[in-house]
N, C-alpha and C positions, 0 to 999 in steps of 0.2 A: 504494500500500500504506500503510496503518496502522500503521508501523512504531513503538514508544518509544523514541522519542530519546535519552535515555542509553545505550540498548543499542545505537544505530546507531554513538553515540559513542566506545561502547568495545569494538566490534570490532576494533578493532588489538592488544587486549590479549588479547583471547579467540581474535583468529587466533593470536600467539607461543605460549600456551598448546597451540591445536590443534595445531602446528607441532611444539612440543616432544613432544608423545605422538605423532606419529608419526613421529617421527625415532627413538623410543626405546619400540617394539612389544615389548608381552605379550602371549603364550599365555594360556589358561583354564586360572586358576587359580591363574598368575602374575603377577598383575598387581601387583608389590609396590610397584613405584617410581609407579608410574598410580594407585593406591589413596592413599600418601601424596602424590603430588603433589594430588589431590583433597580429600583431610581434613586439606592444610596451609591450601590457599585456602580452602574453607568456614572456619575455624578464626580465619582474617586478618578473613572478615566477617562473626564472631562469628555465626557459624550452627554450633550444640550436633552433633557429630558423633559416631557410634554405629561400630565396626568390628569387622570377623571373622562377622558372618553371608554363609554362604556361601562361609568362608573368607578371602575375599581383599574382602569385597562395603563396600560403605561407606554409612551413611544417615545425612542431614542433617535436622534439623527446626526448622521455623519456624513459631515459634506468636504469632497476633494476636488481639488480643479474647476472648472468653469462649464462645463458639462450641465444642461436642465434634467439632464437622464436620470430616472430614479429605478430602484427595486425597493421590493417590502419583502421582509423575511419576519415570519411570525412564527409564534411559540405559546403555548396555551398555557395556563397558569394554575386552573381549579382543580380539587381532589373531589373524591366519591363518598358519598355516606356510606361507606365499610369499614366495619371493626377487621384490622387488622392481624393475622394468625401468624406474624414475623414475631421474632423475639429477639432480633439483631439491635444493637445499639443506638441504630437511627430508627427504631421504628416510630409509628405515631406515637404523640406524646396526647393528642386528641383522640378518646375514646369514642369508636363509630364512624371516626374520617379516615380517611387512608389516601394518597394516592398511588393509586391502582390501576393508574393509564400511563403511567410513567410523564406525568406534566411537570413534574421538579426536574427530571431527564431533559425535558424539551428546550425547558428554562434553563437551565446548565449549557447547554449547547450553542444557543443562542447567544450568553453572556458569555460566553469561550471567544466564540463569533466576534464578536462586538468590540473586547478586548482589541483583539491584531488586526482588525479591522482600525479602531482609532491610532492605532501606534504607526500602521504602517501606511495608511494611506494612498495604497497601492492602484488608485481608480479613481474614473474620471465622471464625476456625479456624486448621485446622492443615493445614500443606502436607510432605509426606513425600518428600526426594530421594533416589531410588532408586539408588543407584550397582553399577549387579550384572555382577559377574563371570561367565565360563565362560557366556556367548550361544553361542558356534560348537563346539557337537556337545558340552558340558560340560552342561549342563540347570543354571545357574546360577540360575535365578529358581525351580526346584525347591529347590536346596541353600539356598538364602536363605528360602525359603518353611520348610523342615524345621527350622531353626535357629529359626523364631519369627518371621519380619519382620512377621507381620500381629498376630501375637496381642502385641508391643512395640508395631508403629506400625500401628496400626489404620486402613486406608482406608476408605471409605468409595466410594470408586471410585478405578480407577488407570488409565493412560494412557501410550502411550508413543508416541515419534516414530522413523522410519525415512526414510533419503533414499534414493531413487528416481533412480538414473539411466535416461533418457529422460521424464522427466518434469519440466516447465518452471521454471525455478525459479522462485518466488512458485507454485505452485500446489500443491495438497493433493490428497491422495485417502482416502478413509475409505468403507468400506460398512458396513451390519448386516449378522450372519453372517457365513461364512467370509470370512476376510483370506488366509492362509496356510493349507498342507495340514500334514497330520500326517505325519511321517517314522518307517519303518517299519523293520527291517533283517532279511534272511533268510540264513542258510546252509546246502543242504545238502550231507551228504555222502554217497557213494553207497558203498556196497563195495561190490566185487565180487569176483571170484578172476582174479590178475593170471597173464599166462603169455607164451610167445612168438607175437607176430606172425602166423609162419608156420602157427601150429596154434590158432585164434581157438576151435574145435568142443571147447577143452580148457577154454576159458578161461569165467568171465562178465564181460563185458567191461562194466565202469562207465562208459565214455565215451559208449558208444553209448547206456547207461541215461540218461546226465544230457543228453544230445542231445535226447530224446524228452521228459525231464522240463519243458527250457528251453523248448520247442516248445510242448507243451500246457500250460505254464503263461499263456500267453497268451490262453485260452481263457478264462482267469477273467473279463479282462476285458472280452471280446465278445459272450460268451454267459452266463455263468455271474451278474453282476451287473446291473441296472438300466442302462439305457442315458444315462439322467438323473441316474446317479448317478458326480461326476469320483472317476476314479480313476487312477493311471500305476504300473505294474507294471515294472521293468526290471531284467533280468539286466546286472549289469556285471563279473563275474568270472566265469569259468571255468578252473579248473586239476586238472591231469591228469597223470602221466607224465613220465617223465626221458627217457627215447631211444624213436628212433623203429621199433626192431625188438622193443620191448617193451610190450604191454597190463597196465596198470598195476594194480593193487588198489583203489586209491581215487581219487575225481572229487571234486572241490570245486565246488559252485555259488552263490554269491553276488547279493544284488540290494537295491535296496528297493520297499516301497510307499508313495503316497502319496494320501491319502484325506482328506475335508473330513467325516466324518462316524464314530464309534467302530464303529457296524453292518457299514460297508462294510471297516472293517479286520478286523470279528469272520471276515465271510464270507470274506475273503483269508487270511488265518491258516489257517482251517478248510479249504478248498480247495487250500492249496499242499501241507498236511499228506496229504491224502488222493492227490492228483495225485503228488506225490515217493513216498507209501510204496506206493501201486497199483500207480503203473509200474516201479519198481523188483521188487517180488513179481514180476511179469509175466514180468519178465527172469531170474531168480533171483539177483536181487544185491538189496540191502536199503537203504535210505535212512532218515536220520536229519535232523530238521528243528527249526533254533532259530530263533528269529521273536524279535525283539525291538521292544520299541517306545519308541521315543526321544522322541518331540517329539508331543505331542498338535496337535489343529487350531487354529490362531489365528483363535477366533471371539468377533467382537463381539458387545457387549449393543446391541440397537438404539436405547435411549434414550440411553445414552454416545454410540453413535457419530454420532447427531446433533447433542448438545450439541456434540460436535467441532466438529463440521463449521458448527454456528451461527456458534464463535467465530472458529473458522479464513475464516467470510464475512466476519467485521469487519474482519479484517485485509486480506486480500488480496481481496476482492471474491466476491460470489458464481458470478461465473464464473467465477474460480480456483480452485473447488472441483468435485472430481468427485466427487460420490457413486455410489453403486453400482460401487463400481473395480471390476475384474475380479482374483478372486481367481488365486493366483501358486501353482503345484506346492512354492514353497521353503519351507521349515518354518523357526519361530520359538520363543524356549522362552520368549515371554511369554504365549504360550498356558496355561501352568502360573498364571498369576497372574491373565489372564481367568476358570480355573476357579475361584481361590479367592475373586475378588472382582470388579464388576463394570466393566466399562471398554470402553475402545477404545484399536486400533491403527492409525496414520495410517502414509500416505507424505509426504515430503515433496520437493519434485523439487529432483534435483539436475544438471538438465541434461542435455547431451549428450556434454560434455566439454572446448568450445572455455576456460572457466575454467581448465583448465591450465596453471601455470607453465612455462616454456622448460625444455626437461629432463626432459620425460613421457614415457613409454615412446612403441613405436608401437602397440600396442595399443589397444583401446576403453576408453570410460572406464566398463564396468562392474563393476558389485561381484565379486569375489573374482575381479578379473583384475588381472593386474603393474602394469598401465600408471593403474592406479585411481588418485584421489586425491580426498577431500571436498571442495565446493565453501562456500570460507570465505562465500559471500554469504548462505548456509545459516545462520549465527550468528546475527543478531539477528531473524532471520526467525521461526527454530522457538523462539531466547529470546523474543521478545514473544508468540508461540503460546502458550508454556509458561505465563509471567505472566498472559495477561487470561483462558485457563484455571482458572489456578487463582484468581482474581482474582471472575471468574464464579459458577466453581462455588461458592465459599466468601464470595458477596453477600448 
């Protein structure tokens, strides 16, 4: 690997740093103490810091030469409400918070980044560090987007890095087009007329309505869409009723969808509304249906995502690069910032797990499970990515 030797060198500083934000996990939206531990150190290497877009979001800028050309390189900052099953020295010091997406890893690398970025000055423009808050189920790169962040630091393209457990470390993955799906959320509810048990011919019974609902709702996506077109539709709640000699008045049905494409959410929308309110008329009870849509699809530009992918050969080899990854069902809210402007999203591998310190859960080592933990070899890796990126693009 073509690693920069000062960033190889000062990975002992930037693991204590990682070490310290995960030992000391925020929620989206709270990230107060992670936002200034951020805009004390950019501040230490006189990199100009910007705070409160997004609320809690933080952006650094460095500017060289006479050049208007910018890049945005972002890194996400929140942790997950998981009790932690590590028992390593830095584990959470916050019972119930964890991070477990490895976003103190993201944050590490970025601030690696940022470092030999200001020292050396090696390009021509402006390089824009994205430090954004509320990634997990917050839509924080929307809230940073609504606040102004492009129309203050104007990109010019933006980029961002993700570690990938099962995936080797030194090795990348980047495709054009879809990276991540789009996350969807549905509720419905069914009334009906609740009564006793023993005399059901009195009653309309909403259980039996959302049984049939949950059943042909699956039909959407075997019949009803493109067979070439991914999509995962899944009931994961159902509630009903307090005791068991009583048929309730109302059914609660819950799910999401998850879709690489705005059409194929148009047609799921449009289908489950029809599906919930048909079969419920059928029965004489009534449904009511809220469709929300949370996280658009994480789709790449395909000329970013092969500059990606060029620089990321120099570094690691071009057999360390998988192009064309196989896109993943989980949703990202950098999706919001591919639509505003152009870019790409990488993975970056974080192994299998054996990097864990003595003290790791027994769990696997992946994302948003106890036993997780960011693989520090990850730091100077995705720091040098970040550098002859932005290095690159602003030549």
């Amino acid at each position: 690997m073509q690693l920069i030797e000062s960033l190889v060198q000062s990975k002992p500083e930037l693991q204590a740093i990682r070490h310290d934000l995960h030992a000391h996990p925020e929620l989206r939206f709270e990230e107060h103490r992670t936002a200034d531990l951020v805009a004390r150190t950019l501040t230490q290497w006189g990199i100009p810091v910007h705070r409160g877009l997004g609320g809690t979001g933080v952006v650094g800028v460095i500017r060289s030469g006479d050049s208007k050309r910018s890049i945005g390189l972002r890194a996400d900052m929140d942790a997950l409400p998981i009790r932690e099953a590590n028992t390593f020295p830095h584990r959470s010091q916050s019972d119930g918070r964890m991070h477990a997406c490895g976003h103190d890893g993201h944050t590490a690398m970025l601030l690696a980044a940022a470092r030999h970025l200001s020292a050396s000055r090696a390009f021509d423009g402006t390089v824009v560090l994205i430090f954004q808050p509320a990634e997990e189920g917050g839509a924080g790169a929307q809230r940073m987007i609504q606040d102004g962040l492009f129309d203050r630091f104007d990109c010019d393209a933006v980029f961002a890095l993700h570690n990938w457990p099962g995936l080797a470390v030194g090795q990348f993955a980047v495709a054009p087009g879809p990276m991540m799906a789009s996350t969807n959320e549905f509720q419905i509810r069914v009334a009906g007329q609740g009564g006793h048990a023993a005399m059901p011919h009195l009653t309309v019974d909403p259980v039996l309505t959302a049984v049939q609902i949950v059943q042909a709702l699956q039909g959407i996506v075997t019949r009803a869409k493109k067979p070439v077109d991914p999509a995962v539709l899944s009931v994961t709640m159902l509630h009903a009723g307090d005791a068991t000699n009583v048929i309730p008045d109302l059914a609660t049905i819950g799910g999401t969808v998850r879709t690489f494409d705005d059409s194929v959410t148009d047609l799921f929308e449009r289908r489950i509304r029809q599906i919930s309110e048909l079969t419920a008329q059928a029965q004489g009870a009534s449904a009511v249906v809220d469709f929300q849509r949370t996280y658009p699809a994480t789709v790449n530009h395909p000329r970013e995502a092969e500059f990606a992918a060029l620089v990321a050969d120099d570094i690691v080899g071009v057999d360390q690069v998988v192009r064309g990854a196989e896109p993943t069902m989980g949703a990202e809210d950098f999706a919001f910032m591919l639509r505003a402007r152009p870019g790409a999203y990488l993975f970056i591998g974080n192994g299998a797990g054996s990097h864990r310190h003595a003290g790791h859960g027994a769990g696997p080592c992946m994302l948003h499970n106890a036993s997780y933990d960011f693989n520090d070899e990850l730091i100077p890796i995705g720091a040098s990515f970040w550098v002859r990126l932005a290095e690159r693009f602003l030549s």
